[in-house]
Backbone as a chain_set.jsonl record, in Angstrom:
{"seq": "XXXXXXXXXXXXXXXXXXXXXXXXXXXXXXXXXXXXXXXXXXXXXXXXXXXXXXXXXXXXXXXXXXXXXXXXXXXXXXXXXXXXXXXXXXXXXXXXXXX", "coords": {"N": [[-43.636, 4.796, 22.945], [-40.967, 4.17, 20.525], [-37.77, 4.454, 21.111], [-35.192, 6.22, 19.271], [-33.522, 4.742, 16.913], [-30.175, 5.061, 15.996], [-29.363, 5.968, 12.737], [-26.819, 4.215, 11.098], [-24.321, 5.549, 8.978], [-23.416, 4.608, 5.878], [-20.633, 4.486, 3.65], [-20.307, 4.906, 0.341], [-19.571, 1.92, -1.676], [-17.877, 2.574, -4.004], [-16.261, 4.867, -3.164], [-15.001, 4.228, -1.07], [-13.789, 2.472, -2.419], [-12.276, 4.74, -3.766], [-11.094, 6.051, -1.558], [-9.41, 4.182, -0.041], [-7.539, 3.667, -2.716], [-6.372, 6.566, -2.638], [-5.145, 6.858, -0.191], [-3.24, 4.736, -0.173], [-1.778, 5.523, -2.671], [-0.784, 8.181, -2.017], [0.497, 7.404, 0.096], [2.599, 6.023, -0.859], [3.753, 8.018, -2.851], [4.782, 9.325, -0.736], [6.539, 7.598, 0.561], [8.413, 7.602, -1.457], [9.211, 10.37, -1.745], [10.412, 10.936, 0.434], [12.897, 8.685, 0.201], [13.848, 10.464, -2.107], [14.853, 12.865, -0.341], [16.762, 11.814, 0.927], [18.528, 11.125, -1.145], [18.835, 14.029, -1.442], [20.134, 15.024, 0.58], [22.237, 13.53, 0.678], [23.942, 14.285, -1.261], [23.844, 17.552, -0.882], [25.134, 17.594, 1.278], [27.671, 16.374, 0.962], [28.721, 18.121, -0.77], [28.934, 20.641, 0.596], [29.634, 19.797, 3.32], [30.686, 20.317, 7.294], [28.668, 22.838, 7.0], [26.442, 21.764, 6.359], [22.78, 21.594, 6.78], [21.688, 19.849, 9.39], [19.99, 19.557, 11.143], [17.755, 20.584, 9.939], [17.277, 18.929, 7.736], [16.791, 16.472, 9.476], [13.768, 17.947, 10.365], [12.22, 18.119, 8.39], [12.139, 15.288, 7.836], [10.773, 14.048, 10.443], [8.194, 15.13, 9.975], [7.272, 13.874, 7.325], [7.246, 11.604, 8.701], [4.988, 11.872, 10.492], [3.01, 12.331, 9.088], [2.798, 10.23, 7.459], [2.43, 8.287, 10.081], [-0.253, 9.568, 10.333], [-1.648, 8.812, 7.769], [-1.498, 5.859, 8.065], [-3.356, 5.747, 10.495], [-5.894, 6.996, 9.492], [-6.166, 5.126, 7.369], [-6.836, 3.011, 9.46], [-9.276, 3.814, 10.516], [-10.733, 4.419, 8.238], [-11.251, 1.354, 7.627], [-12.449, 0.397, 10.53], [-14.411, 1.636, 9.713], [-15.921, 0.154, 7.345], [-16.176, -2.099, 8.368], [-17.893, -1.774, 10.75], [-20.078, -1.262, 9.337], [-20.649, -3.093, 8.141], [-21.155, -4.607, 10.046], [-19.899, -5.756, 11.771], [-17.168, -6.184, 13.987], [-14.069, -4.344, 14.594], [-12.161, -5.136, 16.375], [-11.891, -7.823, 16.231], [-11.61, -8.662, 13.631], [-8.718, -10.559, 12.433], [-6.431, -9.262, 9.618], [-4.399, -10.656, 7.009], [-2.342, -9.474, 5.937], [-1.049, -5.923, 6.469], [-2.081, -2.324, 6.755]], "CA": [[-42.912, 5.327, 21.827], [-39.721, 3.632, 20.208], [-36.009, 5.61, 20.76], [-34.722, 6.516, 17.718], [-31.791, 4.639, 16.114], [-28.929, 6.131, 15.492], [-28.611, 5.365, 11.697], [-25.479, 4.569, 10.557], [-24.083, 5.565, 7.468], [-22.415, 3.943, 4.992], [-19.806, 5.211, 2.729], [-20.827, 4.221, -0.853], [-18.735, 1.365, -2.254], [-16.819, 3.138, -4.758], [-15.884, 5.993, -2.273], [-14.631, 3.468, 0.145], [-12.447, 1.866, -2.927], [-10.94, 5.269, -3.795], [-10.221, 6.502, -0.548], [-8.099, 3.356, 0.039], [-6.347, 3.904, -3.383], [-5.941, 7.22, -2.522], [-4.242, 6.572, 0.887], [-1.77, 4.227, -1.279], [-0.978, 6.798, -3.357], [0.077, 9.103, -0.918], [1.87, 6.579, 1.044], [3.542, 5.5, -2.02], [4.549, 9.305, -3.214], [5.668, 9.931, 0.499], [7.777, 7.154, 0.47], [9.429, 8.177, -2.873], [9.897, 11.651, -1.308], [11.558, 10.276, 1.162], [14.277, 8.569, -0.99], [14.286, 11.509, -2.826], [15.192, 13.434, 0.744], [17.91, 11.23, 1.412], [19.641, 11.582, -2.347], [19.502, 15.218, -1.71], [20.753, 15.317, 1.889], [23.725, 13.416, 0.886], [24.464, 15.31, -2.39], [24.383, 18.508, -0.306], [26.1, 16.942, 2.298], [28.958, 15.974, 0.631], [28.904, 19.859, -1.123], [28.719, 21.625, 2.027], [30.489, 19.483, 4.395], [30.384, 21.259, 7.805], [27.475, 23.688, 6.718], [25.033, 21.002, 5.858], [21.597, 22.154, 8.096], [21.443, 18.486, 9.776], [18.428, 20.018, 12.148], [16.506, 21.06, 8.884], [16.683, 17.729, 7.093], [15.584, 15.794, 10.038], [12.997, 18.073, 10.993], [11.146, 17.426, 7.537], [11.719, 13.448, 7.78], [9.879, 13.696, 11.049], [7.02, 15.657, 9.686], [7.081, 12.871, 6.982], [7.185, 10.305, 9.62], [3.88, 12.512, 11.1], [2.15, 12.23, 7.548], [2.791, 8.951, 7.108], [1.065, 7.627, 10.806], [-1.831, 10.051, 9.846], [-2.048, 7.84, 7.1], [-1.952, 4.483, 8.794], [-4.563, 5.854, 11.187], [-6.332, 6.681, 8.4], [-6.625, 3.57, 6.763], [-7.709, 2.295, 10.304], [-10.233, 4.203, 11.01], [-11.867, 3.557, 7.407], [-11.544, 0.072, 7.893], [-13.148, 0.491, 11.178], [-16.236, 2.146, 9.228], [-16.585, -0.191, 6.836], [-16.457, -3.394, 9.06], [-18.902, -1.299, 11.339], [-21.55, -0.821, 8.338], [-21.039, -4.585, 7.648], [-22.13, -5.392, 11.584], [-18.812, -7.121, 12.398], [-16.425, -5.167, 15.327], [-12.96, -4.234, 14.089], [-11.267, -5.68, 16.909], [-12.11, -9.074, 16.438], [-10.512, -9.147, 12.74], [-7.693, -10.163, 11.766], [-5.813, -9.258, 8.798], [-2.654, -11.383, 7.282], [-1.484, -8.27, 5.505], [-1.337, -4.748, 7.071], [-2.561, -1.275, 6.07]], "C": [[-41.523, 4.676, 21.786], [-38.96, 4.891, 20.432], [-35.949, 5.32, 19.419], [-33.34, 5.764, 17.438], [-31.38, 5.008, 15.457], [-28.784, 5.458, 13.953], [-27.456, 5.685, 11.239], [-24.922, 5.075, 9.143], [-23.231, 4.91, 6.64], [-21.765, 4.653, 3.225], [-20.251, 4.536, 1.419], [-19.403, 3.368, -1.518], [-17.44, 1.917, -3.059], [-15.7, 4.153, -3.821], [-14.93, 5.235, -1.235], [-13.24, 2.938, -0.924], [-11.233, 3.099, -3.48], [-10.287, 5.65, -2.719], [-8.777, 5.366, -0.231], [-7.181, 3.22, -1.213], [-6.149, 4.946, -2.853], [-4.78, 7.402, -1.014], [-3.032, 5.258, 0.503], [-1.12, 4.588, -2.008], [-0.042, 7.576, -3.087], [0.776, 8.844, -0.278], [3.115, 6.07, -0.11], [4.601, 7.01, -2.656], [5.007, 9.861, -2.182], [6.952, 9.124, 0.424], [9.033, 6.96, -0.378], [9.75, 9.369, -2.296], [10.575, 11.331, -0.236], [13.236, 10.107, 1.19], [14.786, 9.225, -1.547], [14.999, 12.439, -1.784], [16.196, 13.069, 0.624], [19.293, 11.283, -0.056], [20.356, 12.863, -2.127], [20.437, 15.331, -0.523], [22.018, 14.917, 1.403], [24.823, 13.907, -0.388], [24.962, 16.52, -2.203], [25.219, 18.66, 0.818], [27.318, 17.259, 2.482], [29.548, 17.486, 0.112], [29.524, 20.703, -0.048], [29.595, 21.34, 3.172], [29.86, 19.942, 6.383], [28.625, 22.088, 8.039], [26.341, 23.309, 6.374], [24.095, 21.285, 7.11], [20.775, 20.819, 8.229], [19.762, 18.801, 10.372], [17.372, 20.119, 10.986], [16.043, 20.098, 8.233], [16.06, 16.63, 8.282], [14.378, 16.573, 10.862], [11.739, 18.029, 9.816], [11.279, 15.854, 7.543], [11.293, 13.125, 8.812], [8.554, 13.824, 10.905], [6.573, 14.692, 8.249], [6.223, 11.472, 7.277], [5.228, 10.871, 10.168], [2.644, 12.271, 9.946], [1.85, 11.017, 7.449], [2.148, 7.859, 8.663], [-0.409, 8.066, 10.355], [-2.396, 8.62, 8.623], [-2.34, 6.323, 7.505], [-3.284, 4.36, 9.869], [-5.744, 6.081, 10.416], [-7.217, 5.46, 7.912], [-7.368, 2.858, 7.926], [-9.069, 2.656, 10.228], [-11.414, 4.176, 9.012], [-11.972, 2.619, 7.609], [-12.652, -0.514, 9.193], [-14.698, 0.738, 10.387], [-16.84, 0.929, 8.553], [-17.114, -1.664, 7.368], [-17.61, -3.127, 10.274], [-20.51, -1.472, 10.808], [-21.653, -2.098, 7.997], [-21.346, -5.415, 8.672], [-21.06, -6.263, 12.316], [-17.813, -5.816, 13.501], [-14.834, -5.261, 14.395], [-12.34, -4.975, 14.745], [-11.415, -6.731, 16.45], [-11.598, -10.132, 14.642], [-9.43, -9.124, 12.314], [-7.286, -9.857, 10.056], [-4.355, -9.862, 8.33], [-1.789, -10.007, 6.322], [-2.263, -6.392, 6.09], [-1.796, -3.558, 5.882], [-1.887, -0.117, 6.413]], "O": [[-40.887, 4.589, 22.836], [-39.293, 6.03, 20.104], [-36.472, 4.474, 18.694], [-32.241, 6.225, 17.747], [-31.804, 5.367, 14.359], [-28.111, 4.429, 13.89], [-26.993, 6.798, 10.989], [-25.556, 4.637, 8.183], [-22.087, 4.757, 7.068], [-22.291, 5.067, 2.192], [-20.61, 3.372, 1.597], [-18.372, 3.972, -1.813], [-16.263, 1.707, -2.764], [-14.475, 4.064, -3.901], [-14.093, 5.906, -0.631], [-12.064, 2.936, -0.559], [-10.024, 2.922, -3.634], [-9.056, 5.661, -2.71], [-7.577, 5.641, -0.205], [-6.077, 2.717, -1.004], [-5.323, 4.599, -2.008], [-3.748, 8.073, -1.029], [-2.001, 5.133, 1.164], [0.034, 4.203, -2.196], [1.079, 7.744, -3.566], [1.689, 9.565, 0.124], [4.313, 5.851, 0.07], [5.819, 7.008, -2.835], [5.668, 10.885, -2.351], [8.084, 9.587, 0.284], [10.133, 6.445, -0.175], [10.975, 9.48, -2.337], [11.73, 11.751, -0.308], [14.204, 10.697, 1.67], [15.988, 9.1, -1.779], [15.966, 12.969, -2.333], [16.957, 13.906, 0.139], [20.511, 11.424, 0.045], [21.544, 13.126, -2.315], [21.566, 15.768, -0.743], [22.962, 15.691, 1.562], [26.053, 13.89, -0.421], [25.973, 16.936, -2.77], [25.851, 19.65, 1.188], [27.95, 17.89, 3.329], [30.62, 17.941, 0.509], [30.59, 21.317, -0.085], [30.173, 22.179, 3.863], [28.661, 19.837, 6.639], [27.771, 21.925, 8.91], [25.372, 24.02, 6.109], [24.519, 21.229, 8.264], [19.73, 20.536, 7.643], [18.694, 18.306, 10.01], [16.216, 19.735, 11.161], [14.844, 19.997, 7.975], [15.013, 16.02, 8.065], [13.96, 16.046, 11.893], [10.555, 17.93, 10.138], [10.279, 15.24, 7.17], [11.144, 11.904, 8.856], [7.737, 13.054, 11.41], [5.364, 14.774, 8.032], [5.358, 10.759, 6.768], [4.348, 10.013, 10.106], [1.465, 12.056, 10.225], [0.676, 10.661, 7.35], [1.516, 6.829, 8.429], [-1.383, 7.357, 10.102], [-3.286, 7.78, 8.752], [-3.39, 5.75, 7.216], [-3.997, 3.376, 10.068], [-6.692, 5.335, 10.663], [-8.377, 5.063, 8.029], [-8.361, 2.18, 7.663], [-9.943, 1.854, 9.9], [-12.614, 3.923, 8.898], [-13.135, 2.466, 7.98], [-13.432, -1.458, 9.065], [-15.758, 0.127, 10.523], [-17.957, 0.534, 8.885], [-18.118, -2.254, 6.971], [-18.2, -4.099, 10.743], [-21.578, -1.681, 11.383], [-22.734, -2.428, 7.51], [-21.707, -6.585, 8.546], [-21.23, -7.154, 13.149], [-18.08, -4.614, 13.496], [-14.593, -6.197, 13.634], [-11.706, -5.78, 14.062], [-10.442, -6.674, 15.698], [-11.379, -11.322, 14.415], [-8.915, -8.113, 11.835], [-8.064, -10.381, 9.259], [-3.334, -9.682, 8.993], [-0.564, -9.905, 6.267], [-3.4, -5.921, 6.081], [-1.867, -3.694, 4.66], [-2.19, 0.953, 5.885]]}, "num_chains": 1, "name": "protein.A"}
């Protein structure tokens, strides 16, 4: 009797092209909220003086920063899938532009 192979699955083309817009999206409207962070910080800043809650604004631009690896891991780990379902090993490609 044959073992059973494990079939793999493969994400359906389209699914594969929005997820990677959609993880550009999100990296793109994080890094506008971002910018937008940093307008307000120094708008209320300058208001407040003193009383500005330094701890509070960088403890959302780390949880940013936390969003925004998720996302880069992300993107790996599709890329992993789909270079998996196409029989080739992730390690072994490069890319000249990142994700």
């Amino acid at each position: 009797m044959k073992p059973r192979r494990r079939q793999e699955r493969r994400m359906p083309e389209s699914a594969e092209k929005e997820a990677r817009r959609a993880i550009a999206r999100l990296r793109r409207a994080l890094e506008k909220s971002r910018r937008e962070l940093d307008v307000l910080s120094g708008a209320i800043r300058q208001a407040e003086g003193d009383d500005f809650p330094s701890s509070e604004y960088e403890g959302i631009r780390y949880r940013m920063n936390e969003i925004l690896e998720f996302l880069d891991e992300e993107g790996r780990r599709l890329e992993a899938k789909i270079l998996q379902a196409g029989g080739l090993e992730p390690g072994r490609i490069r890319r000249s532009s990142g994700w």
